[in-house]
C-alpha positions in Angstrom: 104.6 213.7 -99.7 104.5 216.6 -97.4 105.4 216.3 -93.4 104.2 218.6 -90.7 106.4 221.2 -89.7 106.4 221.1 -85.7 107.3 224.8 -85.1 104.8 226.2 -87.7 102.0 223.9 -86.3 103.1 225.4 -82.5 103.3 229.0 -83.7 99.3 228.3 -85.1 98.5 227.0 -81.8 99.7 229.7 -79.8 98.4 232.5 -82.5 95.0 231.0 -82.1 95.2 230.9 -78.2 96.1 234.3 -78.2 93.5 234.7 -80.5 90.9 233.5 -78.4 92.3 235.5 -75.0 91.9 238.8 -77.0 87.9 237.6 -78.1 86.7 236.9 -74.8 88.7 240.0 -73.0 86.5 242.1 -75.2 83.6 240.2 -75.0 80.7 242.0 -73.3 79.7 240.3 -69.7 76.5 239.6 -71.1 77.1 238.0 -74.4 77.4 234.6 -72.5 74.1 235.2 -71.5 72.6 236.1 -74.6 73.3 232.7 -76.2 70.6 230.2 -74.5 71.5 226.7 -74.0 70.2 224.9 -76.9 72.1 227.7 -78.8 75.3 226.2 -77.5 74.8 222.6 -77.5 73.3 223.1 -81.2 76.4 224.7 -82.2 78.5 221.8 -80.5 76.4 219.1 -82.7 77.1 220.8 -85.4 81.0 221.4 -85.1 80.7 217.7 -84.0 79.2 216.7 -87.0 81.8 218.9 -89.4 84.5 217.2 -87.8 83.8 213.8 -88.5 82.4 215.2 -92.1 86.2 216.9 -92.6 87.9 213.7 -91.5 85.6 211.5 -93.8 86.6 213.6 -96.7 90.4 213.9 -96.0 90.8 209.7 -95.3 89.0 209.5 -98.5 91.6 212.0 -100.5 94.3 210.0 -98.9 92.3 206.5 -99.9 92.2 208.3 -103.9 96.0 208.9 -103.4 94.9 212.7 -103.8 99.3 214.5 -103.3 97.8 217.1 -101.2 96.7 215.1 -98.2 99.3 213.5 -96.2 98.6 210.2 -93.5 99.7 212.4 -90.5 97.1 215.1 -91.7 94.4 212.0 -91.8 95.4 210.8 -88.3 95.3 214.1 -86.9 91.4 214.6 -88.0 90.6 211.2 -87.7 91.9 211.7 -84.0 89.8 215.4 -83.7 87.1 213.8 -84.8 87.0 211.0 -82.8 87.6 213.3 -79.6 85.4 215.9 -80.0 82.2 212.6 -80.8 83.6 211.2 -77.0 83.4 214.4 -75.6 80.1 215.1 -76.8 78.9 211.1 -75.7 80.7 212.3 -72.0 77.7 215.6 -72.4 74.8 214.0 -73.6 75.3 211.1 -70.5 75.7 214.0 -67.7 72.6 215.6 -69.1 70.8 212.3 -69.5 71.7 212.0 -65.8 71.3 215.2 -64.5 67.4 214.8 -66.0 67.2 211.6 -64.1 68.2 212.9 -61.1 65.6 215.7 -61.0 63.1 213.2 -62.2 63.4 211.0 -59.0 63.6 214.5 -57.0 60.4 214.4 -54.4 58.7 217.6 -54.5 
């Protein structure tokens, strides 16, 4: 059974935050603008969605006894999974709100 190795999984996270500094400082000022709303929250769903998809698959390797997938590696995107559905509960309830708010807005 393989374990996580603590340094290689911090030198991922900080390659992939640098990563992501060097995307948006060469990211045009308008490309934000350029992707609409739904765009986005579409895209969220769907990342949402292949999370919980990933985990499903990996608890079920580890369920089959499958030597490649290790318990911590099923907690870990169990966990992601779980997360990033919350999050996505916490956006759909601020929008649900936000529409309610201008509802009852008198014009």
């Amino acid at each position: 059974m393989s374990t996580i190795d603590v340094n290689q999984l911090l030198s991922k996270m900080q390659a992939m935050a640098s990563t992501v500094q060097e995307t948006s400082a060469t990211r045009a000022p308008d490309a934000a603008e350029s992707t609409g709303f739904s765009d986005l929250l579409k895209q969220s769903v769907e990342k949402v969605n292949e999370n919980s998809m990933n985990a499903g698959k990996m608890s079920e390797a580890f369920v089959r006894q499958d030597p490649d997938v290790n318990l911590a590696e099923v907690m870990v995107a169990l966990q992601k999974a779980s997360v990033s559905f919350q999050a996505m509960t916490e956006v759909r309830n601020k929008l649900v709100k936000a529409y309610q708010e201008i509802m009852n807005m008198n014009v």
